[in-house]
C-alpha positions, 0 to 999 in steps of 0.5 A: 501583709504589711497593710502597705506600710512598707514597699522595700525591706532589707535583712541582713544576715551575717556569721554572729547570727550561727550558721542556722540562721543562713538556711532559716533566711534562704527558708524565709526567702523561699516562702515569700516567693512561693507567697509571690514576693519578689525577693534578690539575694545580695551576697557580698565578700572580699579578698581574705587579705582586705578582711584580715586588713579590716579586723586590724584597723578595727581591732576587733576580733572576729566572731569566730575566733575562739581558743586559738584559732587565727584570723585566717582559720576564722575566715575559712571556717565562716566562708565555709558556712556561708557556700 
């Protein structure tokens, strides 16, 4: 119902978003294709040991880091989320 405007759109979607808004973005997929939207889920990861190398050249923080928890355990937890 974009009038036109628009022929392809992308969403993006990662861990600072909660782990609500994975399945309220697989609802959304599911009801543009019940709608006939053509719509791909690209699901895009690395080795832990590139991701941990990434956060250090940045030296930012992941997103769910918090009282302690390592970079690592971080990882884990949103791998875990996103399966």
């Amino acid at each position: 119902s974009s009038d036109g405007r628009y022929d392809r759109v992308a969403l993006v979607s990662d861990i600072r978003g909660g782990s609500d808004s994975f399945s309220e973005l697989l609802d959304v997929i599911e009801k543009l294709k019940s709608e006939g939207t053509t719509c791909r889920l690209l699901y895009l990861s690395a080795n832990v040991e590139t991701i941990i190398k990434r956060y250090k050249e940045t030296r930012r923080t992941h997103p769910l880091m918090e009282d302690g928890i390592s970079l690592e355990q971080a990882i884990g937890m949103e791998r875990e989320i996103a399966e």
